[in-house]
Every structure is written in structure tokens, then in C-alpha cells.
C-alpha positions in Angstrom: 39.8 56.1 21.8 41.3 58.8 23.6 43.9 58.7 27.0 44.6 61.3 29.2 47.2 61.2 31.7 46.0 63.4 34.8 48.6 63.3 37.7 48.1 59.8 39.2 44.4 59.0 37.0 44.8 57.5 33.6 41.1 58.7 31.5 40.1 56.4 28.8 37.3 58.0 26.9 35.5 57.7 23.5 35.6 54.3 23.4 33.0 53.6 20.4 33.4 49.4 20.8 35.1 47.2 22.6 35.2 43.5 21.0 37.1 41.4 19.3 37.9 43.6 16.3 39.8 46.0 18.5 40.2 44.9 21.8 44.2 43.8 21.1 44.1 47.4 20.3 42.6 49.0 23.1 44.9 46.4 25.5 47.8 47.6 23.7 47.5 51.2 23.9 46.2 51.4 27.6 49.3 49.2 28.6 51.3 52.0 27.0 49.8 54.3 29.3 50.2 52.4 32.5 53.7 52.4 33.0 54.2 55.0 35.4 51.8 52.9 37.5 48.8 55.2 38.1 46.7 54.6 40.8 43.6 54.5 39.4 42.3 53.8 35.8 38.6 56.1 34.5 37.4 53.9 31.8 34.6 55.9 30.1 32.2 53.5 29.1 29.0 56.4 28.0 30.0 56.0 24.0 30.5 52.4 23.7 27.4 50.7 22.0 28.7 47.6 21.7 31.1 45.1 23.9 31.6 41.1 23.6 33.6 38.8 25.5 37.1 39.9 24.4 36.2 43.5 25.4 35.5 42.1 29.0 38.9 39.9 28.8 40.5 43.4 27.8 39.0 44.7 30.4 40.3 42.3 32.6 43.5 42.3 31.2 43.8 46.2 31.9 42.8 45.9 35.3 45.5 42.9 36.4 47.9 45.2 34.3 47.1 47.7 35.9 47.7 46.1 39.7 50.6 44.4 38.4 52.8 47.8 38.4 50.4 49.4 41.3 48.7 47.1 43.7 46.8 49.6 44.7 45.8 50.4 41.8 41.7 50.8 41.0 40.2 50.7 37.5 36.8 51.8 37.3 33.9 51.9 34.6 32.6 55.3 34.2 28.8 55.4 32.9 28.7 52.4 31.1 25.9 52.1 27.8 22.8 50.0 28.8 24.1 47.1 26.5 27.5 47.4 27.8 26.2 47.4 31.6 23.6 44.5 30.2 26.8 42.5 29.6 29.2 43.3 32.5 26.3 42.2 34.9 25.4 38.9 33.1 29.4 38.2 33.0 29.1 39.3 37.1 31.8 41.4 36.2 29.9 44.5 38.2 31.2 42.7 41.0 34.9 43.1 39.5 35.0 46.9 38.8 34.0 49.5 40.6 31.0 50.8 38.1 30.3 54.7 38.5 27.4 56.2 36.9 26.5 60.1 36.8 22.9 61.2 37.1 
């Protein structure tokens, strides 16, 4: 996993999996980076083959993190994988984050 800082946008990139063998992990070290209270959160979603229900609770947990130290803050899903955009619209969690995908 990779994080970028850029001005106000925290990227989150070359995520390979987000389950529950690393999602304490990924929680952990995007928390780190959302102290200075960005206002919006790219979570790049393209490499990640495979995501269970603790990688959408640590999802969720970045997000209310995330609006915790900005309400205004926005966290959105950048090009998710088919079986990761499978899972965050049978979890209705589509409705939750802003989902962007690139054609």
C-alpha cells in the first residue's frame, strides 16, 4: 500500500487486498495520514483482487475517521476491481462512497 499526501487529497493506492489479514493495518496507517484533516480521501481500489467484510468495516472506519477531524471531508473509491465493486454493491455500500471509475 502506498499514501500520498497532495495538498488537501490523501491518495491511497496499490492496495493488493483488503480483508481481515490486513485491514487493522491498512486502518492504522491511513489514520496516520489523516491528521492534518484532508478534505478528501482517493482510495484506489483498481489493484485490489480481493475484499471481505473487515475491508468494508475498514473502509468504514476511514471514512468516519476521516469526518471526524474534517466534516467535510469526502472519501472516495477510485476504480474499484469487479469483485471488490461485486461486494461494495451487495453490502449497499455504493450508496456510502462516492465510487469513481475511469473509462
Amino acid at each position: 500500500m502506498k499514501i500520498i499526501q497532495n495538498g488537501e487529497t490523501v491518495d491511497v493506492t496499490e492496495i493488493q487486498q483488503l480483508d481481515a489479514a490486513n485491514a487493522d493495518l491498512f486502518e492504522s496507517t491511513v489514520f496516520a495520514a489523516l491528521r492534518a484533516g484532508p478534505h478528501r480521501i482517493d482510495i484506489d481500489l483498481s489493484e485490489t483482487r480481493f475484499v471481505d467484510c473487515c475491508g468494508v468495516g475498514a473502509l468504514v472506519a476511514v471514512r468516519n475517521c476521516a469526518r471526524r477531524r474534517n466534516t467535510h471531508a469526502t472519501v472516495r473509491l477510485l476504480n474499484p476491481a469487479l469483485p471488490a465493486r461485486r461486494l461494495l454493491e451487495l453490502t449497499r455500500m455504493d450508496c456510502s462512497f462516492p465510487i469513481t471509475l475511469s473509462e
